[in-house]
C-alpha positions in Angstrom: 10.0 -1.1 -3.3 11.6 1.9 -0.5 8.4 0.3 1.4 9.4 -3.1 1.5 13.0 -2.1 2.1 12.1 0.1 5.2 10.1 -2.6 6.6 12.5 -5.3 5.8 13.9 -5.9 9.2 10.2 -5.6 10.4 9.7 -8.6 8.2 12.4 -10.6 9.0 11.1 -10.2 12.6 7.7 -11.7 11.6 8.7 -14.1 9.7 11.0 -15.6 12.9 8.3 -15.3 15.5 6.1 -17.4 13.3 9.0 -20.2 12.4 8.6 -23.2 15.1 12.4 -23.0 16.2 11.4 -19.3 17.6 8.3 -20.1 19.3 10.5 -22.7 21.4 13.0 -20.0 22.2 10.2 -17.9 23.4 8.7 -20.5 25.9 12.4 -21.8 26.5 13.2 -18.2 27.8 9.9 -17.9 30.3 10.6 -21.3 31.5 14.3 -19.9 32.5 12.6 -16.7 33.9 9.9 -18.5 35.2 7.3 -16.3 33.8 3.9 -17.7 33.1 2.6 -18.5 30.2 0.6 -15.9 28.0 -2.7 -17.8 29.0 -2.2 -17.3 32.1 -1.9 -13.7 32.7 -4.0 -10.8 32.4 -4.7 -9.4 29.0 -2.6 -6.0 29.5 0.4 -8.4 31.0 -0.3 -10.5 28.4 0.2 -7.3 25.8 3.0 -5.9 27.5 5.2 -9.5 27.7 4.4 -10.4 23.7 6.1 -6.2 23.0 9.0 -7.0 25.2 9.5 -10.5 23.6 9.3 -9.3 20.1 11.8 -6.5 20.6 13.9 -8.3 22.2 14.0 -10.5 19.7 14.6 -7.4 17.1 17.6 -6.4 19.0 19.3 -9.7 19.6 19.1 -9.8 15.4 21.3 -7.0 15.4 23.4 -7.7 18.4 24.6 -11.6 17.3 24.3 -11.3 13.6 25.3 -8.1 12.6 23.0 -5.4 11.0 22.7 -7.2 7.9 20.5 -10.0 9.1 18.0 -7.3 9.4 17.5 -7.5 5.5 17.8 -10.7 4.8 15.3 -12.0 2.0 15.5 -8.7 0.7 16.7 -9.7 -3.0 13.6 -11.8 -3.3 11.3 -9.8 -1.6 12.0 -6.8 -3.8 11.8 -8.8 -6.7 8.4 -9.9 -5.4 6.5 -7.2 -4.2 6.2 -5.3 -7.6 4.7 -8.2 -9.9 2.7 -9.5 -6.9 1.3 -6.1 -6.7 1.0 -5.8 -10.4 -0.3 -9.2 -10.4 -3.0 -8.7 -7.7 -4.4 -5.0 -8.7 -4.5 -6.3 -13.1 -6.4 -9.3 -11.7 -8.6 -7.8 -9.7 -9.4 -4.6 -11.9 -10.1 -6.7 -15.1 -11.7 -9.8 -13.5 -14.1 -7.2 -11.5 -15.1 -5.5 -15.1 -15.6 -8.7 -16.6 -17.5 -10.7 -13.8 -19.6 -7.9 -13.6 -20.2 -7.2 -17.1 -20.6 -11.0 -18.1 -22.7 -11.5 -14.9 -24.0 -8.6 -13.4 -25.5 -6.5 -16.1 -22.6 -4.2 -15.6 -23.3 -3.2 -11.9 -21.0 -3.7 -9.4 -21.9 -5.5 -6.3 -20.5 -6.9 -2.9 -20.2 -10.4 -4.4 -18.6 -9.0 -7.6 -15.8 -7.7 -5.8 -15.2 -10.9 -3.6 -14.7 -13.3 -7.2 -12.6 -10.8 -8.4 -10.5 -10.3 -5.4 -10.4 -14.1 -4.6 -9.6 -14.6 -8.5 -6.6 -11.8 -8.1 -5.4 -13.7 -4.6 -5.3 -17.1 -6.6 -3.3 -16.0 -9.6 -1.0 -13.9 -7.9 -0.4 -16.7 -5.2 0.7 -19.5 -8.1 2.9 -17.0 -9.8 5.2 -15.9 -7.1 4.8 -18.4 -4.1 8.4 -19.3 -5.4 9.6 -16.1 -4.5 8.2 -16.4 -1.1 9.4 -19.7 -0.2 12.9 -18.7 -0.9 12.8 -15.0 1.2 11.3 -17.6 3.6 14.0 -19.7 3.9 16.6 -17.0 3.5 15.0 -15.0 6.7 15.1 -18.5 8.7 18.8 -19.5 7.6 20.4 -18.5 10.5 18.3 -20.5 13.0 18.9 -23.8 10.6 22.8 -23.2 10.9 22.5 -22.9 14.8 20.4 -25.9 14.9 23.3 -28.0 13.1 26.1 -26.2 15.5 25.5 -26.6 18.8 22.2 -26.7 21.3 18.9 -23.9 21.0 20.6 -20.5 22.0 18.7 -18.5 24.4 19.8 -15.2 22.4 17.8 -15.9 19.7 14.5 -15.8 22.1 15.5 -13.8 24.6 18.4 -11.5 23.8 20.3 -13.4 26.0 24.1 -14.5 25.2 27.4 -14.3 26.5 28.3 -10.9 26.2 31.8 -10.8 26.4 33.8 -8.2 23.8 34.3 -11.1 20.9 31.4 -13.3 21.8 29.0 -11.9 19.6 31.4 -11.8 16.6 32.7 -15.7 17.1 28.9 -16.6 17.4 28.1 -14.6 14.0 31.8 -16.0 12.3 30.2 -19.6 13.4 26.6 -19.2 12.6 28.5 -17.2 8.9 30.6 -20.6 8.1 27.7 -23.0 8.5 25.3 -21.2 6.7 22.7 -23.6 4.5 22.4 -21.3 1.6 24.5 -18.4 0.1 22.0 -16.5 -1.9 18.6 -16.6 -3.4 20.1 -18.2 -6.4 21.9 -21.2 -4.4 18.4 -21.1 -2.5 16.5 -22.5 -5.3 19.1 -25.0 -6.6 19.1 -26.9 -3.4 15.4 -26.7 -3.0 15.0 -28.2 -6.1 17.5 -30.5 -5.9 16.2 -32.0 -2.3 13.2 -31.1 -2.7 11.9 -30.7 -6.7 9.8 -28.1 -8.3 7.4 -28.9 -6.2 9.4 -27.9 -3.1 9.7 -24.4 -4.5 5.4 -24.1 -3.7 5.6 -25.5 0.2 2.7 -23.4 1.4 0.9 -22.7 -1.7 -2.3 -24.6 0.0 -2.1 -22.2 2.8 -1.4 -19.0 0.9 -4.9 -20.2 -1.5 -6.5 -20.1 2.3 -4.5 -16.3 2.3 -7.0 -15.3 -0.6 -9.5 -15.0 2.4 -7.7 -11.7 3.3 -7.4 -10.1 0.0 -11.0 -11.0 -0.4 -12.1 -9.5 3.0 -9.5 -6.4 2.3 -10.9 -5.4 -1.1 -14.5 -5.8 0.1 -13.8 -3.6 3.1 -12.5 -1.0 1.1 -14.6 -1.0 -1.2 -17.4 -0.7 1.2 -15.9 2.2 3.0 -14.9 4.0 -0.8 -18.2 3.8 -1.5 -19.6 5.1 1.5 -17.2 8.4 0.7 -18.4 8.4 -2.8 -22.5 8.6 -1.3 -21.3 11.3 0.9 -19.9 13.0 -2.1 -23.3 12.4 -3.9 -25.3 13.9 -1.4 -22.8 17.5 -1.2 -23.6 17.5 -5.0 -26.9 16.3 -4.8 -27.2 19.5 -2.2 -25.8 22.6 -4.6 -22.7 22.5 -1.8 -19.3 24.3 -3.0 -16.5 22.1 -2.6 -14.1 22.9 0.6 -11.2 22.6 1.6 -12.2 20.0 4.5 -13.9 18.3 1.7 -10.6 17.6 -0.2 -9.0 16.6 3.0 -11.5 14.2 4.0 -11.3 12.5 0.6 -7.2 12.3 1.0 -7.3 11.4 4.5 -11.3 9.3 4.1 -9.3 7.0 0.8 -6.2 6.6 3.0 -7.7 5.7 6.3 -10.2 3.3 4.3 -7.2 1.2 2.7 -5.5 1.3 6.2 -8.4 0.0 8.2 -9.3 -2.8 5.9 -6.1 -4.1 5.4 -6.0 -3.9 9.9 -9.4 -5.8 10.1 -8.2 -8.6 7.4 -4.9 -9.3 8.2 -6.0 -9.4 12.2 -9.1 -11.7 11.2 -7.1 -14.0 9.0 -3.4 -13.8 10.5 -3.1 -17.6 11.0 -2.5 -18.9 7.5 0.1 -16.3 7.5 1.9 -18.5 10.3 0.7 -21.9 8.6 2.2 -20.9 5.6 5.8 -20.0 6.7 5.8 -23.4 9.0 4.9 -25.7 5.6 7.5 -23.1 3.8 10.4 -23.5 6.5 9.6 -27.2 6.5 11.1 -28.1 9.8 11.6 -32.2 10.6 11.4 -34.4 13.7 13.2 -37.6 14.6 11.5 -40.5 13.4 13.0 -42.9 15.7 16.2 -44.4 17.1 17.5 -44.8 13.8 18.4 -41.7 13.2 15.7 -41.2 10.7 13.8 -38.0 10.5 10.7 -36.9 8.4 8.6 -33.5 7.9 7.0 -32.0 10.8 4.1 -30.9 9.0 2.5 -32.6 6.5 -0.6 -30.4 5.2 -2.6 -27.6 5.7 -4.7 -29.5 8.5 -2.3 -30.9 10.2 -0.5 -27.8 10.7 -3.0 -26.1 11.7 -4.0 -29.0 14.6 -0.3 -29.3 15.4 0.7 -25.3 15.9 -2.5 -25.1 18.2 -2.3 -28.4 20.2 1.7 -27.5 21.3 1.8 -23.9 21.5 -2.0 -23.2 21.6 -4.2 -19.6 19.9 -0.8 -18.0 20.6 0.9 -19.4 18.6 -1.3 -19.1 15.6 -0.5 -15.0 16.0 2.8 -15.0 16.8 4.3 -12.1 14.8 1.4 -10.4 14.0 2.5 -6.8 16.2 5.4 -6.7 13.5 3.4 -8.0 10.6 0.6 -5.1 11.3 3.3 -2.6 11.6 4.5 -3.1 8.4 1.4 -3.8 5.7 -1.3 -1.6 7.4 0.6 1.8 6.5 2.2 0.2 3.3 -1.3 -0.7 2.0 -2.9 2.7 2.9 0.2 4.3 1.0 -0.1 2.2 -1.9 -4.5 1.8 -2.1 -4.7 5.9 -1.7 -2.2 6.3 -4.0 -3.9 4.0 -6.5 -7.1 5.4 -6.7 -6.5 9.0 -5.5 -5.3 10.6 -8.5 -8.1 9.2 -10.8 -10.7 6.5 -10.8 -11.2 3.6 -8.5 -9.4 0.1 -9.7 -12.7 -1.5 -11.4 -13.2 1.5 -13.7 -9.6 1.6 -15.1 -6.8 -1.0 -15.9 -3.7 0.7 -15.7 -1.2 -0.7 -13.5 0.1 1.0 -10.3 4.2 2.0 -10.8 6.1 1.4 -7.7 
């Protein structure tokens, strides 16, 4: 829970740079600049306009809406993050045991961990995508409310506004008043009230396709803990005492293993991540002159097609700098601290506090 709360503005960040109405603010803001697209440029131009882009972004939060827009979602996030961890590590401890007792003989094997971990991504998915969808929708509000007040405002992209002494107040007083939801609680009435119960699992398709990363982050790590555990075999194998260094590269060996494996399967599989917040902030279009207007994305698919044909492989990563900065060190936090003091999550059941 302090790790979610830490990162909270980091998330909030992420979760706008993957919305639709951001992405538009983005290109709006190099057309006005006359920058060239990221395709375009070099690869360390390319690096250095995405950083400058995304903390501007960060910074305008602040500047327009006050320092409190920096946490929003955070009611539902916290009330999230421990069952979904819960959730996830029960799932995946028990289903491992069982799989490979029922199937396996009682050996563990690559394919063993990547049912349970796929089982644990499923379950935990269904139970809180609610959760989700409203911190979603929470962390987006305030681009809704400009969308119904006036025109696309270049601050929200690129920092940019009129700065006079009251400006940014009026603009956060205005964006304040017109406001689509109060708290998570009002949140969830409207949704189901527009929307049904099924509104409250918009994404749910695309967070199933999420159980690829789970599935590629517990196989990684289990991969590398095992390759500490032969090197800890072959010290015993070889009459060595135990040293110090040894204790530090078990610490430090645990750590960087649940670090690196959550890097390598969020960076793999980052695109559902952006899927599943456009079917979650459920944007519409005009339908015609009537005035009518439907959903902007209608599936899994055609989100997928629609995100690459308008803003192309860019846009399937946008976010991911602040999205990597805030799970890599959580997960090595909370995977070391899991397994460090006693066994690894297959050979016991016990839940992890925190």
């Amino acid at each position: 829970m302090t790790a979610a709360f830490v990162t909270s503005p980091l998330d909030v960040l992420k979760t706008r740079l993957q919305s639709d109405y951001y992405q538009a603010q983005l290109q709006a803001s190099r057309a006005a600049r006359r920058t060239p697209p990221p395709s375009a440029l070099s690869v360390p131009r390319t690096i250095v306009l995405h950083l400058r882009e995304t903390f501007q972004i960060l910074f305008s939060i602040h500047r327009v809406e006050g320092w409190r827009a920096l946490f929003k979602g955070l009611g539902p996030n916290l009330t999230g993050v421990v069952p979904a961890r819960a959730i996830n590590f029960y799932t995946y401890g028990n289903g491992k045991r069982v799989i490979s007792n029922t199937f396996n003989h009682g050996h563990e094997a690559v394919w063993v961990h990547l049912c349970a971990a796929a089982t644990a991504g499923i379950v935990t998915g269904t139970a809180t995508n609610p959760i989700w969808l409203v911190k979603t929708r929470l962390q987006l509000d305030k681009n809704q409310a400009e969308r119904r007040t006036s025109g696309p405002p270049g601050a929200a992209a690129g920092g940019r506004t009129a700065t006079t002494a009251g400006g940014g107040a009026a603009a956060a007083g205005t964006v304040q008043q017109h406001r689509q939801y109060k708290n998570s609680v009002d949140c969830v009435r409207q949704v189901v009230r527009h929307e049904g119960i099924r509104g409250l699992y918009r994404g749910l398709s695309a967070s199933y396709l999420g159980v690829t990363e789970s599935s590629l982050q517990w196989v990684l790590y289990e991969q590398m803990k095992l390759a500490l555990s032969r090197r800890e075999q072959r010290r015993l194998l070889s009459g060595r005492t135990r040293t110090q260094w040894d204790h530090v590269l078990d610490w430090v060996g645990k750590l960087g293993a649940a670090g690196s494996a959550k890097l390598v399967a969020a960076a793999v599989t980052y695109p559902h991540e952006v899927v599943r917040t456009r079917l979650r902030q459920a944007p519409t279009i005009s339908a015609g002159n009537d005035g009518r207007r439907v959903a902007k994305y209608h599936g899994l698919l055609q989100c997928f097609r629609l995100v690459w044909r308008e803003e192309g492989v860019a846009g399937l990563y946008g976010g991911l700098t602040p999205h990597l900065l805030r799970v890599v060190p959580s997960a090595a936090i909370m995977f070391g601290m899991y397994v460090l003091p006693g066994p690894s999550p297959g050979e016991s059941c016990r839940v992890p506090r925190g």
